[in-house]
C-alpha positions, 0 to 999 in steps of 0.5 A, a space after each residue: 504551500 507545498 505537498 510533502 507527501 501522501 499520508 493513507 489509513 488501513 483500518 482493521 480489526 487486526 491492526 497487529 497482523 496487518 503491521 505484520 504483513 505490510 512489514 514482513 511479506 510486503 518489506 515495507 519499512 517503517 517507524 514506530 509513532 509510539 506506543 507501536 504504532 507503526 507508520 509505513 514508508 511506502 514506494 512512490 505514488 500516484 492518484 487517479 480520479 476517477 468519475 461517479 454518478 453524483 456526490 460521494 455521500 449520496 452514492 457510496 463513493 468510496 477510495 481505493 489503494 492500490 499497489 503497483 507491480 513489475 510483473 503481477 504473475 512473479 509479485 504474487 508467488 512472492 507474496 503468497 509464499 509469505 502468506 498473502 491471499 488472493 481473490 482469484 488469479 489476475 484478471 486483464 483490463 485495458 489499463 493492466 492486470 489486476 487481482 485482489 488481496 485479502 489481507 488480515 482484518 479483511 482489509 482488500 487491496 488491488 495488486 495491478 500491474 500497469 499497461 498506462 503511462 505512469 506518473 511516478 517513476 517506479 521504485 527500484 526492488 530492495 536488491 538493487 538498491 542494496 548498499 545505497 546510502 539511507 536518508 536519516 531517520 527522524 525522530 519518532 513523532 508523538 501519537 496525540 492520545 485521542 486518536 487511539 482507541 
């Protein structure tokens, strides 16, 4: 058995605007699956577990994504310069400084910037990786039609 990668679900009722978003504020690439369903490639991860009192379906339990950032206080003038909105300005926790995004369709995700050990090895800003060599793309992979809606 081997892990290829990590697949996540954003769901809003502004999928058009939150593809604008991930692709043109947050840089994100991305291929089209088909029929304009795009599917982002993201910076590395990582997974935390976290404890709750009980089973999920009984408490609520819930996921959460987070994007990590370099420098919280620089990551957030660039984003709000392209439009993204922000809960309030970055709170400190022991762990990091964090601050919530509200982005289209109502969709939150946590901006944090880490004080922890990391998992990962952090990805490296789009202007240095500038004239590096891309992987090729593969084919874009058909959308089973019971999944749209």
């Amino acid at each position: 058995m081997a892990i290829i990668g990590t697949h996540m679900l954003l769901y809003t009722a502004d999928a058009e605007s939150l593809r604008a978003t991930l692709r043109d504020a947050f840089g994100f690439n991305a291929v089209d699956a088909g029929g304009g369903w795009l599917i982002f490639a993201l910076p590395p991860a990582e997974l935390g577990v976290h404890p709750a009192e009980g089973p999920a379906e009984k408490t609520g339990g819930h996921h959460q994504i987070s994007f990590m950032c370099d420098d919280i206080g620089k990551t957030m003038a660039q984003l709000r310069a392209k439009g993204v909105q922000f809960e309030g300005e970055p709170e400190q926790e022991d762990w990091g400084s964090r601050v919530l995004m509200s982005l289209p369709g109502g969709v939150k995700v946590m901006l944090y910037q880490p004080r922890h050990a990391l998992a990962i090895t952090p990805a490296k800003p789009k202007a240095a990786r500038r004239g590096a060599a891309r992987p090729p793309r593969r084919a874009p992979a058909k959308r089973h039609k019971s999944r749209r809606k």
